[in-house]
ROLUMZA-745549 format. One record per residue: residue in three letters; x, y, z of N, C-alpha, C in turn. Coordinates in steps of 0.02 Angstrom, whole numbers, padded with zeros to 5 digits, always signed. Atoms other than C-alpha are relative to their C-alpha. Example, Ala and Ser with C-alpha at 12.3 -4.5 7.8 and 13.67 -1.06 7.14 Angstrom:
ALA+00045-00059+00000+00615-00225+00390+00045+00060+00000;SER-00042-00059-00003+00684-00053+00357-00039+00055+00037;
***
This chain:
UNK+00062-00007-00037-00222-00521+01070-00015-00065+00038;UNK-00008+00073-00062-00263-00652+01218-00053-00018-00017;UNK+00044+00032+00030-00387-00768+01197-00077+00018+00044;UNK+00036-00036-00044-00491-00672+01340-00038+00052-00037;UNK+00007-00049+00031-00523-00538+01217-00027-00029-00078;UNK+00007+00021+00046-00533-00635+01062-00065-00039-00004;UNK+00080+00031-00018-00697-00732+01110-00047+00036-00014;UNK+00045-00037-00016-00805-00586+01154+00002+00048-00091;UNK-00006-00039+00067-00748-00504+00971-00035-00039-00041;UNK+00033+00068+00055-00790-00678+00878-00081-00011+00013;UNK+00067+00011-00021-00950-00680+00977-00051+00062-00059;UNK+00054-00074+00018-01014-00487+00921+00000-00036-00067;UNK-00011-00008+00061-00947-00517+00737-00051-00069-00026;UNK+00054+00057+00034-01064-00686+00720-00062+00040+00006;UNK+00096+00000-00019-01230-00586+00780+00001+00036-00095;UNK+00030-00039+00057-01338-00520+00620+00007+00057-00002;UNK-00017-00103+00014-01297-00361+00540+00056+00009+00010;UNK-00031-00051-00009-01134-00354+00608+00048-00019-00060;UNK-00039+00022+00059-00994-00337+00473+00067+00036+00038;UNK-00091-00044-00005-00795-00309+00510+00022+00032-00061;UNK-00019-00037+00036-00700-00208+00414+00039-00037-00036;UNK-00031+00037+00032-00604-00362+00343-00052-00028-00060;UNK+00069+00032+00050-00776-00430+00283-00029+00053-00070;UNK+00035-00048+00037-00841-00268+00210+00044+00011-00067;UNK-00031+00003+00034-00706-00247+00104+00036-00074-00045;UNK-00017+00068+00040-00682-00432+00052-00066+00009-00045;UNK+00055+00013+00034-00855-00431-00001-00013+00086-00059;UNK-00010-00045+00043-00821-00270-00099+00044-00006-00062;UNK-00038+00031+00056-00677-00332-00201-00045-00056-00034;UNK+00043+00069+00024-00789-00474-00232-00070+00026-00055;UNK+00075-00035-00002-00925-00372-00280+00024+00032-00089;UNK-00043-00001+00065-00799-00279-00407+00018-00048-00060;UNK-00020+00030+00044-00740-00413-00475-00051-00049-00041;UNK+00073+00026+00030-00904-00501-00526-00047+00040-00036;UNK+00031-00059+00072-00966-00347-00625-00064+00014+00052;UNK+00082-00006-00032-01106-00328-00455-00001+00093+00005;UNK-00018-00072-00014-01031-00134-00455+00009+00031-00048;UNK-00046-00059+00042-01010+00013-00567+00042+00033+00041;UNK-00079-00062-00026-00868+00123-00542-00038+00057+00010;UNK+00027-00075-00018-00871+00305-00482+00058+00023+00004;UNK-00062-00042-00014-00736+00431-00464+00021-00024+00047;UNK-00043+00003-00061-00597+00407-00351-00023+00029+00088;UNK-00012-00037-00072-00643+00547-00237-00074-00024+00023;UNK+00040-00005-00027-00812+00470-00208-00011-00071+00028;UNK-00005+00066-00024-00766+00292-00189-00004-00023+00054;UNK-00017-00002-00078-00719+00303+00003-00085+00009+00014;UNK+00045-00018-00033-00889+00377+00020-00072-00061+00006;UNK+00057+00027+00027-00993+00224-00045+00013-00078+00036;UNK+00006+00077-00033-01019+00023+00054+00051-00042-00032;UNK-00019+00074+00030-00934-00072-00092+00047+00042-00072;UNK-00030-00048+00074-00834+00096-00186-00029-00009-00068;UNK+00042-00013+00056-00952+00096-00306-00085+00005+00004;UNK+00084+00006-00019-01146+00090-00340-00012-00050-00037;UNK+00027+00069+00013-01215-00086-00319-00066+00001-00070;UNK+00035+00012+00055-01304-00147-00477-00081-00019+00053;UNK+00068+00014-00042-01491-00165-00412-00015+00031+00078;UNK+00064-00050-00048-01518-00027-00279-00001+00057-00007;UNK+00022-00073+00029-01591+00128-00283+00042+00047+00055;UNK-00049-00040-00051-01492+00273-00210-00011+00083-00006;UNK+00012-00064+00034-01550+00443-00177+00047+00063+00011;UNK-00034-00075+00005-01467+00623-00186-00029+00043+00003;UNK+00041-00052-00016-01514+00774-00102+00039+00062-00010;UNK-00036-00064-00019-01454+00942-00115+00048+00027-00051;UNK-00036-00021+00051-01348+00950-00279+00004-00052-00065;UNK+00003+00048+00075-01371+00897-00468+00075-00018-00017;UNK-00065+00001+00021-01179+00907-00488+00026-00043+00034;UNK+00011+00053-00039-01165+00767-00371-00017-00054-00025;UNK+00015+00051+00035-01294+00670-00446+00029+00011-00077;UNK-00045-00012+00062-01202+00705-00602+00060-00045+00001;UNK-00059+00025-00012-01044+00664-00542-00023-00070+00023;UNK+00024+00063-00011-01106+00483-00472-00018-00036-00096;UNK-00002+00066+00062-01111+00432-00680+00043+00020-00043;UNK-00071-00028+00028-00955+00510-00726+00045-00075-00016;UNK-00050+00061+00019-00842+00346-00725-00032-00064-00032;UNK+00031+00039+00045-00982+00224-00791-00017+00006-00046;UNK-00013+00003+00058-01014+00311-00922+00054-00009-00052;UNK-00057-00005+00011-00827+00347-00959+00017-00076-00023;UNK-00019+00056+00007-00803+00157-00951-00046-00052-00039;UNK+00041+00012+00053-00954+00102-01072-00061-00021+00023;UNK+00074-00026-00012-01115+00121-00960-00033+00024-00057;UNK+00063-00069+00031-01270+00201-01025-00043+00014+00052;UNK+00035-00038-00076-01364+00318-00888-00053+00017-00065;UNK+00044-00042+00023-01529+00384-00938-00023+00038+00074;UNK+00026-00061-00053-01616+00537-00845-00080+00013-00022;UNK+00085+00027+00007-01803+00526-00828-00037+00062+00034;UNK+00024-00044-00051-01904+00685-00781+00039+00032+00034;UNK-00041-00068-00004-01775+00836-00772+00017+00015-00047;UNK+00001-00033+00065-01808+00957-00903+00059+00029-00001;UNK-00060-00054-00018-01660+01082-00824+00066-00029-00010;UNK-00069+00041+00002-01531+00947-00809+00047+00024-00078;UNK-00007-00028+00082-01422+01035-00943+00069-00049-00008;UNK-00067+00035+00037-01292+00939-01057+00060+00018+00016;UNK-00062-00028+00004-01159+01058-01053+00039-00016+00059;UNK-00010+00001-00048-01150+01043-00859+00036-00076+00006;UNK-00035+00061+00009-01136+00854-00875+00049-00015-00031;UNK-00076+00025+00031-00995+00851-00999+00060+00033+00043;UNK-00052-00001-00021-00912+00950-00907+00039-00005+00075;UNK-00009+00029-00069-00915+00865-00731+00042-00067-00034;UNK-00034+00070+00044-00840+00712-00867-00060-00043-00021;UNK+00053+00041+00010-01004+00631-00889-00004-00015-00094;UNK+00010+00006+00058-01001+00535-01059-00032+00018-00037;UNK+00071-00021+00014-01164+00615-01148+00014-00052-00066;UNK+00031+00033+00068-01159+00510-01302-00003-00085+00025;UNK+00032+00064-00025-01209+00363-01173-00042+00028+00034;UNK+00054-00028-00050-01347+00474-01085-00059+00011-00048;UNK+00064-00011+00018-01516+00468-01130-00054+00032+00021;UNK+00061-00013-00026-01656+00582-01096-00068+00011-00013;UNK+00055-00009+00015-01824+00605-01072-00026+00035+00052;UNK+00005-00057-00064-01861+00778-00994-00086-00006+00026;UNK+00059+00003-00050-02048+00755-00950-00049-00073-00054;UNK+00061+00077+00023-02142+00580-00971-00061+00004+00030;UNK+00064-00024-00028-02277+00672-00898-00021-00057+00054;UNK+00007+00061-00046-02419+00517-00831+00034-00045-00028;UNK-00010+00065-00007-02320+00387-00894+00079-00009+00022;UNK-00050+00020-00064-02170+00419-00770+00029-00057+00033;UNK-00032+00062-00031-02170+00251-00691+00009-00051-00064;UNK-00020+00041+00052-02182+00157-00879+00041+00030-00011;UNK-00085-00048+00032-02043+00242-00945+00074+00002+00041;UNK-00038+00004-00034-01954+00229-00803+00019-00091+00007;UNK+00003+00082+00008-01980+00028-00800+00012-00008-00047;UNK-00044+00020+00057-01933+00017-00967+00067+00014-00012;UNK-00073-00018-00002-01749+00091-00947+00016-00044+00013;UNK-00026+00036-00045-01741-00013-00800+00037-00075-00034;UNK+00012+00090+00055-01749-00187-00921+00067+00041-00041;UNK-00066+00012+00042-01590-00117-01025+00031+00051-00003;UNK-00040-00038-00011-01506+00039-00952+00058+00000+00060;UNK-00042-00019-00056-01372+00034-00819-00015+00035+00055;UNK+00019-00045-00059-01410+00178-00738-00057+00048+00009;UNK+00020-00066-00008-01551+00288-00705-00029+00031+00033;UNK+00015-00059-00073-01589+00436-00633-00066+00038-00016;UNK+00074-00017-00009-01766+00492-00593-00004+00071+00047;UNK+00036-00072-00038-01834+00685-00553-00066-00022+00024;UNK+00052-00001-00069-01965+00686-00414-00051+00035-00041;UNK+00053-00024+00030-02130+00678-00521-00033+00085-00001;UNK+00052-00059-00032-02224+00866-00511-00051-00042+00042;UNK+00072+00028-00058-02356+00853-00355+00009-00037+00018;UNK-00014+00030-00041-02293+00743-00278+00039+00030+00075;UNK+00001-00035-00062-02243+00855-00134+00072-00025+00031;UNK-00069+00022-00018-02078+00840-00020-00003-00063+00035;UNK+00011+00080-00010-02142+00643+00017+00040-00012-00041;UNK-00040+00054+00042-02060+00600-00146-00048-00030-00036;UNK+00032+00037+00051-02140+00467-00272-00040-00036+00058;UNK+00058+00042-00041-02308+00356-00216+00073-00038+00010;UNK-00042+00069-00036-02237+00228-00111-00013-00053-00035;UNK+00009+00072+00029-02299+00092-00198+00032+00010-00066;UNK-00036+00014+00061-02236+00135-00368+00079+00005+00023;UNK-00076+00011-00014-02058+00174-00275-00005-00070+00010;UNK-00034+00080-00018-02060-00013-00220-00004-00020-00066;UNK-00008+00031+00065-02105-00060-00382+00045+00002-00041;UNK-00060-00006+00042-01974+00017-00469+00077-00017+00014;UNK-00031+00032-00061-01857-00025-00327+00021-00072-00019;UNK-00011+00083+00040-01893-00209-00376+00027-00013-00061;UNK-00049+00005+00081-01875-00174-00569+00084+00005-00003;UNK-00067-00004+00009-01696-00108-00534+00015-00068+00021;UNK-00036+00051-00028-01653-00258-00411-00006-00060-00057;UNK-00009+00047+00058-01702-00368-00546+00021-00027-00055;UNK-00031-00003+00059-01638-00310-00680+00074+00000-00004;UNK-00062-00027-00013-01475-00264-00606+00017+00061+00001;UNK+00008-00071+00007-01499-00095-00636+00022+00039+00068;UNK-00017-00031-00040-01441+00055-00526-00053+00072-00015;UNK+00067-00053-00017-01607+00183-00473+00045+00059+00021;UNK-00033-00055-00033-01538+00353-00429-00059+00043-00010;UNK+00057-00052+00011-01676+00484-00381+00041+00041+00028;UNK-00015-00086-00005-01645+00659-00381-00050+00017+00044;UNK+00056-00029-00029-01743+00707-00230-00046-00071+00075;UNK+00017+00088-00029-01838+00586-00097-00025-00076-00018;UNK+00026+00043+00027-01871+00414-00119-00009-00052+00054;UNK+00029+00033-00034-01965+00292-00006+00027-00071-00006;UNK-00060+00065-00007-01836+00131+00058+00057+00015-00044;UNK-00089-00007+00030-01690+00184-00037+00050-00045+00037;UNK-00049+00048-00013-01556+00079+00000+00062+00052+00036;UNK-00062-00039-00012-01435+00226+00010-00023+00101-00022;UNK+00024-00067+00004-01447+00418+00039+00067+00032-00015;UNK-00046-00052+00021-01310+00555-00017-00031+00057+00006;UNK+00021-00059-00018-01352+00724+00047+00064+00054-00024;UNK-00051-00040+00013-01258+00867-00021-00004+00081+00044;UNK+00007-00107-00020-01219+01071+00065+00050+00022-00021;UNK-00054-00020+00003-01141+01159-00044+00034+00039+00020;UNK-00046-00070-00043-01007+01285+00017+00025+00056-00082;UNK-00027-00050+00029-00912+01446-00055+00046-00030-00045;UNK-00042-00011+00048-00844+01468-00234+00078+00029+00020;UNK-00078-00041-00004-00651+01516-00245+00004+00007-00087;UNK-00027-00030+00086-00547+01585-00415-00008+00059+00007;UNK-00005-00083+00001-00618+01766-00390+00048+00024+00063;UNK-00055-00023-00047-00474+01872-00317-00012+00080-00025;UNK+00004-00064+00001-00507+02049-00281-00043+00018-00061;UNK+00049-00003+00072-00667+02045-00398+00026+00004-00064;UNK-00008+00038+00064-00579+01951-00536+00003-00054-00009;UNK-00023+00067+00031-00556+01802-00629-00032-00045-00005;UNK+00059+00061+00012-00648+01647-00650-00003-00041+00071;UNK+00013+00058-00043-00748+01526-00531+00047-00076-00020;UNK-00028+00049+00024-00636+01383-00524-00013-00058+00046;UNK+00008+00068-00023-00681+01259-00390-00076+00024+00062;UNK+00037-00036-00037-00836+01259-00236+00018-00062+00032;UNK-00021+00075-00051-00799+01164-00074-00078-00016-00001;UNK+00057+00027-00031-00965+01055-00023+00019-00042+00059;UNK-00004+00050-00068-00985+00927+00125-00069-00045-00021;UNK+00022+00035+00035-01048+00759+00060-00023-00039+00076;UNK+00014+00060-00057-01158+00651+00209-00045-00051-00027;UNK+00042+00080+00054-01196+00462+00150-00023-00034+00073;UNK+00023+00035-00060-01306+00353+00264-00047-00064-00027;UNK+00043+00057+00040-01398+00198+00213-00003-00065+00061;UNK+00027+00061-00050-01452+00021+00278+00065-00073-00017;UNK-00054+00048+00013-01323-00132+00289+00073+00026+00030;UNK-00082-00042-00027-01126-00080+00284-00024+00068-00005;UNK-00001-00067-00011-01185+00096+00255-00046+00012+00064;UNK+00014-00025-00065-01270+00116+00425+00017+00049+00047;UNK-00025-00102-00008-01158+00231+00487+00009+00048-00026;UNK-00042-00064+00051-01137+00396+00434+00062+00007-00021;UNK-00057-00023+00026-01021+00468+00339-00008+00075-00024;UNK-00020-00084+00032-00952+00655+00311+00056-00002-00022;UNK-00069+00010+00039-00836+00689+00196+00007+00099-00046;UNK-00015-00063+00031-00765+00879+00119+00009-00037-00079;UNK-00017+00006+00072-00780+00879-00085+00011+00086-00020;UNK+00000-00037+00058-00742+00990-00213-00038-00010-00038;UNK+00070+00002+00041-00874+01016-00313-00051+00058-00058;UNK-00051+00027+00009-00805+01036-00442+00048+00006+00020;UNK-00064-00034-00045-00632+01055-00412+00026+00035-00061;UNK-00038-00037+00049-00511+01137-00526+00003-00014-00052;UNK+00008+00025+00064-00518+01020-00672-00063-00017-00020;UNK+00045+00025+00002-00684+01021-00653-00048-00071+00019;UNK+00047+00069-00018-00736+00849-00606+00014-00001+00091;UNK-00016+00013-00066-00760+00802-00416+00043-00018+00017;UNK-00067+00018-00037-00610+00798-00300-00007+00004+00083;UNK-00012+00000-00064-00565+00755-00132+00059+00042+00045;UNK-00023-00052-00050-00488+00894-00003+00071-00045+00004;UNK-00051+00071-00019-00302+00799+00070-00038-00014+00049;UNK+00017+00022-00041-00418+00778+00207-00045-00074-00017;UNK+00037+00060+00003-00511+00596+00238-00073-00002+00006;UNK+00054+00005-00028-00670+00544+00259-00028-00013+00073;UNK-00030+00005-00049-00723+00559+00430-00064-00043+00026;UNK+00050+00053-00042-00869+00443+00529-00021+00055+00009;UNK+00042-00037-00071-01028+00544+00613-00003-00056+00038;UNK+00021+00062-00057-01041+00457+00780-00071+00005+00015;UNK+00075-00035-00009-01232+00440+00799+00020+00006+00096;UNK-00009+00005-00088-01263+00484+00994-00066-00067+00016;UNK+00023+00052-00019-01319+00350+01087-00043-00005+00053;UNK+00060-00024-00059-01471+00355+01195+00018-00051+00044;UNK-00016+00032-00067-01456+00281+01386-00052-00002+00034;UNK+00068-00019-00027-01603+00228+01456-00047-00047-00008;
***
């Protein structure tokens, strides 16, 4: 590359915000190797800033519990403890058998009003947890002010926030749609896998979108990735 070309690259890559793809991934290994990341499945690694979920931010999930399920499949596996805060439905069986460790999962299906204590007390000595979208609180999500608050508790603690549902500054969004079951053939046999389409978007390296085809589950049950890749949304770009 000529040195005509090489200037104007060195220039962009100093302004704020921007990150190369050498950087993003240095500072991901880095990130790994300092214990700043839990793990996650393989097939969801590609989909996440730093292949994993950063210790201290909150990250929400829309559109499928088997998802947010699958997001504490390999930390528990590897000696996490997740608790689940406010989801009565969230059933056991489902989680063991997406791989989710259950004899590191803790719950507490309705903390009624004391939702945000209960939830701040995990924060101080659980890894991971995941929060259902109070009753009445409407499709806003949690008060804003107790989301920052709790927001802060994770960042402080190190902790990793995962709401089931909206949550006000999230750091990181995961949207799920799921698609069509397969296994039944000529009205027989068992459900064995369901495609979905996974779109992640957040603030920092996750800025751009991302779409990506899952299985969900796949055949062995736990989340899998299509042979296809993950692919960029291009946002469109207004002119004007």
């Amino acid at each position: 590359m000529t040195d005509a070309r090489v200037a104007p690259l060195a220039r962009l890559a100093a302004l704020p915000g921007v990150s190369t793809a050498s950087g993003v991934a240095s500072a991901a290994e880095h990130a790994h190797a300092t214990g700043e990341v839990l793990p996650v499945l393989p097939s969801l690694a590609g989909l996440l800033p730093v292949t994993g979920l950063r210790r201290g931010s909150t990250v929400t999930v829309r559109g499928s519990a088997s998802l947010l399920l699958a997001l504490l499949v390999e930390a528990t596996r590897t000696g996490s403890w997740a608790a689940v805060v406010g989801m009565p439905s969230l059933g056991l069986v489902a989680a063991a058998e997406l791989g989710v460790d259950i004899g590191r999962l803790a719950l507490v299906p309705r903390p009624g009003a004391e939702f945000a204590s209960v939830t701040a007390a995990l924060l101080d000595g659980v890894a991971m947890v995941v929060v259902g979208i109070p009753e009445g609180t409407g499709a806003a999500g949690v008060n804003p002010q107790v989301a920052r608050r709790l927001s802060a508790r994770a960042r402080h603690r190190g902790a990793v926030l995962l709401s089931f549902g909206a949550w006000p500054g999230a750091d990181l969004e995961l949207s799920c749609e799921p698609g069509r079951w397969s296994g039944l053939e000529a009205g027989r046999g068992h459900l064995r896998e369901r495609e979905a389409v996974v779109r992640v978007r957040g603030r920092g390296a996750a800025a751009r979108p991302i779409r990506a085809e899952l299985l969900l589950p796949g055949p062995d049950g736990v989340a899998e990735r299509p042979v296809e890749t993950a692919v960029p949304v291009l946002r469109e770009l207004e002119v004007g």
